[in-house]
Structures are given as structure tokens and as C-alpha cells.
One Martini backbone bead per residue (centre of mass of N, CA, C, O) as a GRO file, in nm:
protein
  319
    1UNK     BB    1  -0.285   0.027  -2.768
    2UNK     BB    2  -0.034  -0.164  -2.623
    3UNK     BB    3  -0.022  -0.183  -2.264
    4UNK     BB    4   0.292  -0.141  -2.014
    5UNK     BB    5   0.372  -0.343  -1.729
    6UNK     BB    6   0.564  -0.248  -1.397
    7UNK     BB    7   0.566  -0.456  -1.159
    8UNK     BB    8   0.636  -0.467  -0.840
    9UNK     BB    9   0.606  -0.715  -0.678
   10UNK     BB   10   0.479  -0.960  -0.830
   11UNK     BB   11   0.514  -1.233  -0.632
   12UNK     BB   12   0.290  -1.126  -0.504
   13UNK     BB   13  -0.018  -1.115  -0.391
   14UNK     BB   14  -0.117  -0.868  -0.521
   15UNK     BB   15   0.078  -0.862  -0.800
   16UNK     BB   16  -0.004  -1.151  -0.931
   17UNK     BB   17  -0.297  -1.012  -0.977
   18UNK     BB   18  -0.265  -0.820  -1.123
   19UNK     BB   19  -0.139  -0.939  -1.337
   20UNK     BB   20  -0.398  -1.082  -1.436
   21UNK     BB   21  -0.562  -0.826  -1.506
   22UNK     BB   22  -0.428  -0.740  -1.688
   23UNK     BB   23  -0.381  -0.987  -1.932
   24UNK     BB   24  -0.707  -0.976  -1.957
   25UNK     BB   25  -0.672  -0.659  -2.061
   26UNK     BB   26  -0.388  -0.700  -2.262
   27UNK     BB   27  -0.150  -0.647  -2.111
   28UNK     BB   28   0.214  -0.599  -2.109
   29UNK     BB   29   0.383  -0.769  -1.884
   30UNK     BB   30   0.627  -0.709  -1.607
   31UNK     BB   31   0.888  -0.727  -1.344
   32UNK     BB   32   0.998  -0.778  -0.981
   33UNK     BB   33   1.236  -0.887  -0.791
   34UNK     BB   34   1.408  -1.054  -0.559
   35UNK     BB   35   1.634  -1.212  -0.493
   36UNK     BB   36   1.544  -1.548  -0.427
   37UNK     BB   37   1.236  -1.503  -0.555
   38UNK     BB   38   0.953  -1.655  -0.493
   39UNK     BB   39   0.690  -1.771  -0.745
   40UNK     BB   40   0.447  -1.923  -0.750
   41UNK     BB   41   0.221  -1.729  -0.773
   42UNK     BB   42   0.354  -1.732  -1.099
   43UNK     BB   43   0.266  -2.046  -1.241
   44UNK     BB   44   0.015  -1.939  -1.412
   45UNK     BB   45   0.243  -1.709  -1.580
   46UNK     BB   46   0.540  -1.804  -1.685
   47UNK     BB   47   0.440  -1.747  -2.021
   48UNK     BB   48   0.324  -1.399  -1.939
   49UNK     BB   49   0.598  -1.309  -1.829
   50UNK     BB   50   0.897  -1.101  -1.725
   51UNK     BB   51   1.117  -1.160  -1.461
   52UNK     BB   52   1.305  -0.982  -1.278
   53UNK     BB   53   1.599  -0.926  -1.101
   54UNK     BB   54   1.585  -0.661  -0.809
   55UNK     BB   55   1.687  -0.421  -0.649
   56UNK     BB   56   1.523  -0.168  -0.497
   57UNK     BB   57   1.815  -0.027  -0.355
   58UNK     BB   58   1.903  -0.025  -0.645
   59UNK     BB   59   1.934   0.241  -0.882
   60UNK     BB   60   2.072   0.057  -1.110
   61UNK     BB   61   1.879  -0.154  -1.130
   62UNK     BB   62   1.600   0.003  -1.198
   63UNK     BB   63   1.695   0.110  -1.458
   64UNK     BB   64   1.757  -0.092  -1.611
   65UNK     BB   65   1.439  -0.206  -1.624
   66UNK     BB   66   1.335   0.053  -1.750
   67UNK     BB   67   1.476   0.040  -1.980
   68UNK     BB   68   1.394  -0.234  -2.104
   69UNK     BB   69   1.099  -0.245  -2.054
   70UNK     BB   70   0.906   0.007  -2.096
   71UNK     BB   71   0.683   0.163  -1.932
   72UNK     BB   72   0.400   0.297  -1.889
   73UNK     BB   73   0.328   0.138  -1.625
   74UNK     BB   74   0.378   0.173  -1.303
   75UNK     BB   75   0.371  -0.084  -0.966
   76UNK     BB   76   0.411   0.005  -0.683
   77UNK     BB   77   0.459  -0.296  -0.443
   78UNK     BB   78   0.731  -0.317  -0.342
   79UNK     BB   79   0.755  -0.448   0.030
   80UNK     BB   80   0.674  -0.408   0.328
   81UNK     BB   81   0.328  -0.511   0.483
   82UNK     BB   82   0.386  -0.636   0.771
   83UNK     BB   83   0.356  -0.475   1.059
   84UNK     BB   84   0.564  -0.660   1.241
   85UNK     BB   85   0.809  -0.645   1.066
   86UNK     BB   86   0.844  -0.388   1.100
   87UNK     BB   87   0.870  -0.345   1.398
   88UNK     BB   88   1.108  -0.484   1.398
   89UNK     BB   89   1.265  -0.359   1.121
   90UNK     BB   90   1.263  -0.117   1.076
   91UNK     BB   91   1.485   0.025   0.898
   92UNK     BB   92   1.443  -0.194   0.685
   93UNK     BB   93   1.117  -0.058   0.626
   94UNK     BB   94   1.266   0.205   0.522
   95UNK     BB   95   1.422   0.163   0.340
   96UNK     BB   96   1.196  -0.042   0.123
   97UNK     BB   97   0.992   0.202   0.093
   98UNK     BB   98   1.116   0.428   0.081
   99UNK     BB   99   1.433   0.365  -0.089
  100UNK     BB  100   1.254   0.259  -0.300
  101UNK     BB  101   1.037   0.481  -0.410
  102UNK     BB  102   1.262   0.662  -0.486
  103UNK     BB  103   1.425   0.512  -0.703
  104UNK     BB  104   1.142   0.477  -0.867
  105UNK     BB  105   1.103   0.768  -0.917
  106UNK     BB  106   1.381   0.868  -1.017
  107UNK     BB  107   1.409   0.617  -1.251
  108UNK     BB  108   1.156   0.740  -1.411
  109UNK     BB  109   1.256   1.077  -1.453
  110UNK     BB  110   1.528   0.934  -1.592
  111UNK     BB  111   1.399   0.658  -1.834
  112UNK     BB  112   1.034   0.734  -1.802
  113UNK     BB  113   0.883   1.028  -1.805
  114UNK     BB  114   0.586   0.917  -1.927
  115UNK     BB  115   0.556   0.754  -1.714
  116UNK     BB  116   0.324   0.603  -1.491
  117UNK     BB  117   0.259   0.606  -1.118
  118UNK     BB  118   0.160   0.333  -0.893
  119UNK     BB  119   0.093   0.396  -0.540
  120UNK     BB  120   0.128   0.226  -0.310
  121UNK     BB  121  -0.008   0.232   0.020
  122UNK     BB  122  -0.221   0.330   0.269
  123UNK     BB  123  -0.472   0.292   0.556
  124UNK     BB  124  -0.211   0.345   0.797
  125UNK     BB  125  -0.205   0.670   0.788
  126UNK     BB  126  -0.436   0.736   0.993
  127UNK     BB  127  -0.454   0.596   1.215
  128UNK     BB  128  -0.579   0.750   1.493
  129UNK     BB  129  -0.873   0.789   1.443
  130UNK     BB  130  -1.171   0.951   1.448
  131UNK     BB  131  -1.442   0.770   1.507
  132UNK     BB  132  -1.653   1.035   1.448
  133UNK     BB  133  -1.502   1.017   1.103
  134UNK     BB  134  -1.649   0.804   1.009
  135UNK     BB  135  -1.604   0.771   0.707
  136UNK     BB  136  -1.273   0.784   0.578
  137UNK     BB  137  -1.071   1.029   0.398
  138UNK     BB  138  -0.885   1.217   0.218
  139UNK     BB  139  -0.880   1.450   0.479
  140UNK     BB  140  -0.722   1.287   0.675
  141UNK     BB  141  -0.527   1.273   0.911
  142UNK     BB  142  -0.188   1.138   1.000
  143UNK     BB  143  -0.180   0.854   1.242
  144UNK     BB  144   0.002   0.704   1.311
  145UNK     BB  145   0.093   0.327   1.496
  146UNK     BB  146   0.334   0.242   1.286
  147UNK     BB  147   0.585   0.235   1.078
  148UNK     BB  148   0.436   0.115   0.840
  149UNK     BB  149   0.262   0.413   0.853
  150UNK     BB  150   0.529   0.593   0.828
  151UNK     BB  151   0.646   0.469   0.560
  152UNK     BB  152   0.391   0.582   0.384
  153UNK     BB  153   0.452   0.865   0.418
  154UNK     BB  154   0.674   0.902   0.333
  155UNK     BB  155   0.610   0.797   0.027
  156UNK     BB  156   0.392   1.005  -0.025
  157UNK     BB  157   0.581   1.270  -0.033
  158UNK     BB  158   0.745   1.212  -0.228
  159UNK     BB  159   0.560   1.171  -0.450
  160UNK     BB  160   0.450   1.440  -0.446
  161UNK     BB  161   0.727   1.585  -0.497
  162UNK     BB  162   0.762   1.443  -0.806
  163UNK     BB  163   0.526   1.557  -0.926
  164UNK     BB  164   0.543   1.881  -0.834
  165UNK     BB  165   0.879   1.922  -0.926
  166UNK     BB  166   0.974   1.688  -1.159
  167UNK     BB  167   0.713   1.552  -1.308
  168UNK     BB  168   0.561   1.280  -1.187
  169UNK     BB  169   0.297   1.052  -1.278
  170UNK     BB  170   0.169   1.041  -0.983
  171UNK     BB  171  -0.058   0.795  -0.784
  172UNK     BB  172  -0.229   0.750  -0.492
  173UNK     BB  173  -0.281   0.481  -0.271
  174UNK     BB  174  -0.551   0.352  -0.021
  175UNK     BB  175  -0.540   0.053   0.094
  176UNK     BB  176  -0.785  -0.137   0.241
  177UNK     BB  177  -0.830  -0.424   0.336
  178UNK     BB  178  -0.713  -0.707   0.169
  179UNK     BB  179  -0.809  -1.030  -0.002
  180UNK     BB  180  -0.700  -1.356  -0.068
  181UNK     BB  181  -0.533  -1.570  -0.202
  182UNK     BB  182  -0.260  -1.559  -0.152
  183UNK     BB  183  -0.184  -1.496   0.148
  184UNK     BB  184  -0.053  -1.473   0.440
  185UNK     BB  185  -0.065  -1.619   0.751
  186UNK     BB  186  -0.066  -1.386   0.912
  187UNK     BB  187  -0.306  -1.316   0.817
  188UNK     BB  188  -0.647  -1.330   0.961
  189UNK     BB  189  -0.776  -1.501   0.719
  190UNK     BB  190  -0.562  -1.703   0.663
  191UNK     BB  191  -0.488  -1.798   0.981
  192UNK     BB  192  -0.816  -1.892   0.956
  193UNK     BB  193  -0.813  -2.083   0.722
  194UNK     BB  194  -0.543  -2.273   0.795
  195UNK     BB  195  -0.701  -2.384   1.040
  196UNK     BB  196  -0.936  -2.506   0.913
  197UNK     BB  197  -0.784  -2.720   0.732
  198UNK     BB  198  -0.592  -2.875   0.943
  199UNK     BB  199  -0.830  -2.984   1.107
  200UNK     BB  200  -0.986  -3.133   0.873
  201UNK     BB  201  -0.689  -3.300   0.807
  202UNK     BB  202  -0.571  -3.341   1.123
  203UNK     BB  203  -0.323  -3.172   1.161
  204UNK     BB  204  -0.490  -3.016   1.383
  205UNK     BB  205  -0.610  -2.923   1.718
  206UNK     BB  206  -0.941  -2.822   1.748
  207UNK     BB  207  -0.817  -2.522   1.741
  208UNK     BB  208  -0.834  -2.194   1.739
  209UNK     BB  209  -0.627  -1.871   1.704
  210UNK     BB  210  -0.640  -1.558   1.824
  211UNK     BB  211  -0.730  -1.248   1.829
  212UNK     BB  212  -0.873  -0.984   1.827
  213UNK     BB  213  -1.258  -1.002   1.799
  214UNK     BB  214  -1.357  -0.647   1.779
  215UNK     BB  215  -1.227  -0.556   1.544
  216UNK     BB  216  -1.268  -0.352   1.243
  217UNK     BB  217  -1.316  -0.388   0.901
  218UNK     BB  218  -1.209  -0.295   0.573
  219UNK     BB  219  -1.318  -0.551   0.299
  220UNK     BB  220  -1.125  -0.655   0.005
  221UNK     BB  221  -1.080  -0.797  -0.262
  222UNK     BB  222  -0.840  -0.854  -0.476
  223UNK     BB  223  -0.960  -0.818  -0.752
  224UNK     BB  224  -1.110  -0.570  -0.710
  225UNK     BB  225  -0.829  -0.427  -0.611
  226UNK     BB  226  -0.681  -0.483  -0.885
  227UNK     BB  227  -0.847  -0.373  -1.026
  228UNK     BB  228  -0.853  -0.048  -0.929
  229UNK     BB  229  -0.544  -0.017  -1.029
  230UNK     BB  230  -0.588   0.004  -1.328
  231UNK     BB  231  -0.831   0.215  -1.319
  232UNK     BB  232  -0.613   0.430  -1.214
  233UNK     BB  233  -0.427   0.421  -1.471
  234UNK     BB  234  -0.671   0.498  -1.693
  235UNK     BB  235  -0.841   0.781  -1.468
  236UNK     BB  236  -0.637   0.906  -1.279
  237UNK     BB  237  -0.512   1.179  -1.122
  238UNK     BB  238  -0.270   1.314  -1.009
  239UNK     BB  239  -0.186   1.435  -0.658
  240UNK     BB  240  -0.426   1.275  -0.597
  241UNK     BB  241  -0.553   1.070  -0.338
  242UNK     BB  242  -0.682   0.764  -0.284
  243UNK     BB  243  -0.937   0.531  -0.189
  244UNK     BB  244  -0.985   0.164  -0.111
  245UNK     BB  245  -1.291   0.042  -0.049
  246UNK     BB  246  -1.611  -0.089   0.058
  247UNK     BB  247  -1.762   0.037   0.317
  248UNK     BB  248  -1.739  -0.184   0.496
  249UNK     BB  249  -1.777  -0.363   0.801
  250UNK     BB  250  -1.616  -0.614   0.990
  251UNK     BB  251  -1.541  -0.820   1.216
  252UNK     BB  252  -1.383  -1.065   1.322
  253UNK     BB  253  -1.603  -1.276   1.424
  254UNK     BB  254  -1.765  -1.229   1.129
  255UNK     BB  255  -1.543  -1.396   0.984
  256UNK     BB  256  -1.505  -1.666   1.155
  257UNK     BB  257  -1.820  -1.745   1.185
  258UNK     BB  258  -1.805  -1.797   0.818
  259UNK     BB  259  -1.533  -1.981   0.815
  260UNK     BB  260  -1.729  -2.213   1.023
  261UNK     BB  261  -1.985  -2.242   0.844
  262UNK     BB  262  -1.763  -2.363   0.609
  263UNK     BB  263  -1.782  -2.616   0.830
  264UNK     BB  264  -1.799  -2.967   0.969
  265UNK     BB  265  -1.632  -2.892   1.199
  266UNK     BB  266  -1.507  -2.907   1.572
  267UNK     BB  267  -1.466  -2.610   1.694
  268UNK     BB  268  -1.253  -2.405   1.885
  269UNK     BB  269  -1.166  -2.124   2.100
  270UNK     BB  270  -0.822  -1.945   2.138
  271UNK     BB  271  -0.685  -1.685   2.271
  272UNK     BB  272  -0.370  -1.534   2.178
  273UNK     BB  273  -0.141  -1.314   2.310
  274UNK     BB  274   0.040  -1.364   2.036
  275UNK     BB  275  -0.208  -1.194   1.806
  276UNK     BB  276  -0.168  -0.918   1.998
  277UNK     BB  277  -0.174  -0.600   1.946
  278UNK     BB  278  -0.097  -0.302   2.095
  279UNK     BB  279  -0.213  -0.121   1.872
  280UNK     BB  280  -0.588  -0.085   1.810
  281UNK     BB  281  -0.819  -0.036   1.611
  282UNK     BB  282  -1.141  -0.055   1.673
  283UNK     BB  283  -1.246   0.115   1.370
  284UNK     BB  284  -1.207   0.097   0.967
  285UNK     BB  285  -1.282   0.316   0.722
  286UNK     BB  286  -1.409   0.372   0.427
  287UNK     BB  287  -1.430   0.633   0.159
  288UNK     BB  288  -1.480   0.571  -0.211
  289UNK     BB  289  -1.587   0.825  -0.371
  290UNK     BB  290  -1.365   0.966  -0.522
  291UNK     BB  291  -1.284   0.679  -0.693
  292UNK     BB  292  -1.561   0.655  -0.816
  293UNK     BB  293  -1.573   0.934  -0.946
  294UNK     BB  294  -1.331   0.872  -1.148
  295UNK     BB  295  -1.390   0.501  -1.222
  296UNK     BB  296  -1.677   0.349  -1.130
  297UNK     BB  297  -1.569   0.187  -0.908
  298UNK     BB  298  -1.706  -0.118  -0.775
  299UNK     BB  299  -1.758  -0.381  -0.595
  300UNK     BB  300  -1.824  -0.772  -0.673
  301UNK     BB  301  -1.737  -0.891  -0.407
  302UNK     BB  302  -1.838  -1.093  -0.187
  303UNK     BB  303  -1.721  -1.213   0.127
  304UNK     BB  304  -1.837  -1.504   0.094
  305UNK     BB  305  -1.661  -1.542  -0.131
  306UNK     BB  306  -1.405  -1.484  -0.042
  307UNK     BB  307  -1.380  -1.698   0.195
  308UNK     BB  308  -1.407  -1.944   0.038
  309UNK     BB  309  -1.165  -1.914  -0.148
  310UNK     BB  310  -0.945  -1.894   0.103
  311UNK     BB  311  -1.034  -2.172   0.199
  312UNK     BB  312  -0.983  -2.350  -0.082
  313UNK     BB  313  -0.679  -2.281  -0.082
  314UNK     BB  314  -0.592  -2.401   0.205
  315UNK     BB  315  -0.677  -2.716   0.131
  316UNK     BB  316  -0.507  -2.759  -0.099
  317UNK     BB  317  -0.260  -2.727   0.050
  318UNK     BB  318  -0.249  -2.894   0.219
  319UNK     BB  319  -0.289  -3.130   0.047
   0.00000   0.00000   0.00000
């Protein structure tokens, strides 16, 4: 029987990789975005989702669209997802992650009882965890060190909450920092590769601008954590929160001279004040034990194919 998917943010970074991911499985997509939002992201997809208009926020809205698509599972992607943003804009952050997840878990238990939801949240709710107990497990507390991660915390709360109480069938996920081509040049990846194609292009003065490169950080593919969500929606019980990460950490200073590696320009490196984050985790490690014994995921794409990808993406759009 085909399975039908209504993914939330789909015309973001990750909603639009999921839509691919689904559709090559077979799965018949449809999504939802904000007012007057770009879709460029789903320019070769135009012809195989479904995309609604809807704000979050309202309650009204998204009953109305999970009435029309019907969906066996749904995928809640949309919110603000860069921790800067969200720090400028706290109430704003929480409106949108926690009253938008209420709303969809809400109007879930009411229009599609039977629907599952996978809910993303972050590995940003361990926040200041003890690097002693590095690789990071699902039984790791709480330790927020920004609205972005405090905001996630109240949404898997709440999805607790309504699996527990009302029985909506909801799995939360803890995505660690996930990569690859359309992810916004905020994020430090995509920074450093677009600083590098546009250098290359004569567009910028051969200088890249970095922020702290002592920091370790575990990446994973778009690709890969694409795969991870559906296979969550296809073998995961609801209750427990479940980690994806490679398991594998990698400074930054090793991912920038990877991305100059793969550059025949002369680059110069400059560290910019405004790129350093207030508080910042020294290394961030993820164990992805529970999630590989429920669906026997594991990544298939290395750094390096990863980061090639990143270039060749932002060398493009420069072009």
C-alpha cells in the first residue's frame, strides 16, 4: 500500500531533501510552507509534491490541510532552526517551534488519529553536557545554552505529552548537525564553501572569514539523515527519543582545510568577532546505538564526498 507524507518546512534545507527521499521510495508527498514562501528548493520536484500555504500558528490552517492531504505520517520539519535567529528573536523562536508543534500534534489527534508524527527536534537539548560522558546517549540530561535548544525541549515535551496522554503516535528525533548543498551560508559549512566558490569566481577577496575552528562537531550527510527520517517513520516506536549522528566528530579547522583541499585558489584565512558564538560547546559527540538497533541505519556517504558536494552546489549558484 502507498504510504502518504505530509512534511512540514518542506521547501527548507532538510523538508525538501526528505521530499526526494520519500518519492524515490515511493511515497506520495505533500508539504506545507509559510505565506510567500521560496520554493526554489523543490524546482525539480514541482511536478511531484503537493504544496499547501500555511502558517503554523494557526490552528485553523493546519487542521484544514491534514483534512485535505490525509497523511499516514506526517514530518514536522518547520521552525526556526538557526540558533542565532532564534536568540534575536526568542519569543518569536518559541511561538514558532513550541505553538507550532502543539498545533500540529493538536490538530494530529483530532483529523488523523491514526497518523504517525516524527517529530525533529535537535541534539541542542543536551547543551552543555559533560564531556566526560562524550559519546552524548539519549539518556543524557538537559542542558540548554540557548533559546534554539530550550525551544526544542519544550516541543518534545509536549510530543511526550500527547503520545502519553491523548495517544498520538509521535517519535522524536535528535538530529546532530547535518549537512550538504542548500543549507543557508549561515551555517558554517555552507560559510565556508561559499566563501571559497566565490573567491575562486574573483567575486570576493581571497580572504575567508571563520569563527571559532577549535570546535568538534559530529556531521552527517543530508542524504544519510533523510534516510534516517523515514526509516524512523517505518520502524520506530513512539516514547522514546532516538539520536542520529555519525558518531564520528571532526573539528572545524578539519573540515575548512578539506574544503581548501579541494580548491586551487590561494586563500588566506581571517577569524571575524561576529562569527563567534557566545557560549559554544567545546566537542559534541552523538551515540547512535538505539536508532541503529531499531532500524539498522548507518551513514553511507563520507565527509569528503559530503563536503565535495557543498562546493560544487554553491560553485554552481555563484555561476
Amino acid at each position: 500500500m502507498t504510504k502518504r507524507a505530509l512534511i512540514t518546512g518542506i521547501a527548507g534545507f532538510a523538508g525538501s531533501h526528505l521530499a526526494r527521499e520519500l518519492i524515490g521510495q515511493g511515497w506520495i508527498v505533500s508539504g506545507i510552507e509559510r505565506y510567500g514562501a521560496v520554493l526554489s528548493n523543490l524546482t525539480d520536484l514541482i511536478y511531484r509534491v503537493r504544496v499547501d500555504e500555511c502558517d503554523i500558528l494557526s490552528s485553523k490552517d493546519v487542521g484544514y490541510v491534514i483534512r485535505k492531504q490525509r497523511p499516514d505520517t506526517i514530518f514536522h520539519l518547520a521552525g526556526t532552526s538557526f540558533v542565532p535567529d532564534a536568540q534575536n528573536a526568542p519569543q518569536m523562536a518559541f511561538e514558532i517551534n513550541v505553538k507550532g508543534s502543539l498545533n500540529m500534534l493538536e490538530e494530529t489527534r483530532e483529523n488523523a488519529p491514526d497518523a504517525g508524527v516524527i517529530l525533529i527536534s535537535s541534539a541542542e537539548v543536551y547543551g552543555d553536557a559533560d564531556r566526560s560522558r562524550m559519546p552524548l546517549t539519549e539518556d543524557n540530561v538537559f542542558r540548554p545554552l540557548n533559546i534554539y535548544a530550550l525551544t526544542k525541549v519544550c516541543a518534545e515535551e509536549t510530543a511526550f505529552y500527547y503520545h502519553r496522554v491523548k495517544g498520538v503516535k509521535c517519535v522524536v528525533l535528535r538530529p546532530f548537525n547535518h549537512i550538504g548543498p542548500g543549507q543557508r551560508a549561515s551555517f558554517v559549512t555552507s560559510s565556508f564553501a561559499l566563501q571559497v566558490a566565490r573567491i575562486e569566481a574573483g567575486k570576493q577577496e581571497p580572504v575567508l572569514k571563520v569563527g571559532n575552528l577549535e570546535a568538534a562537531r559530529d556531521f552527517t550527510d543530508v542524504r544519510d539523515m533523510v534516510r534516517a527520517y523515514r526509516m524512523a517513520a517505518e520502524h520506530c516506536e513512539p516514547a522514546n527519543p532516538y539520536n542520529i549522528c555519525s558518531g564520528r566528530v571532526y573539528k572545524i579547522k578539519e573540515i575548512l582545510d578539506k574544503l581548501l583541499a579541494l580548491s586551487d585558489a590561494e586563500i588566506k584565512i581571517r577569524q571575524d568577532p561576529e562569527r563567534m558564538r557566545d557560549s559554544e560547546v567545546p566537542i559534541f559527540q552523538g551515540d547512535r546505538t538505539r536508532f541503529t538497533q531499531a532500524t539498522g541505519w548507518e551513514p553511507r556517504f563520507s565527509i569528503d564526498e559530503t563536503l565535495k558536494k557543498i562546493l560544487d552546489y554553491w560553485r554552481d549558484q555563484v555561476r
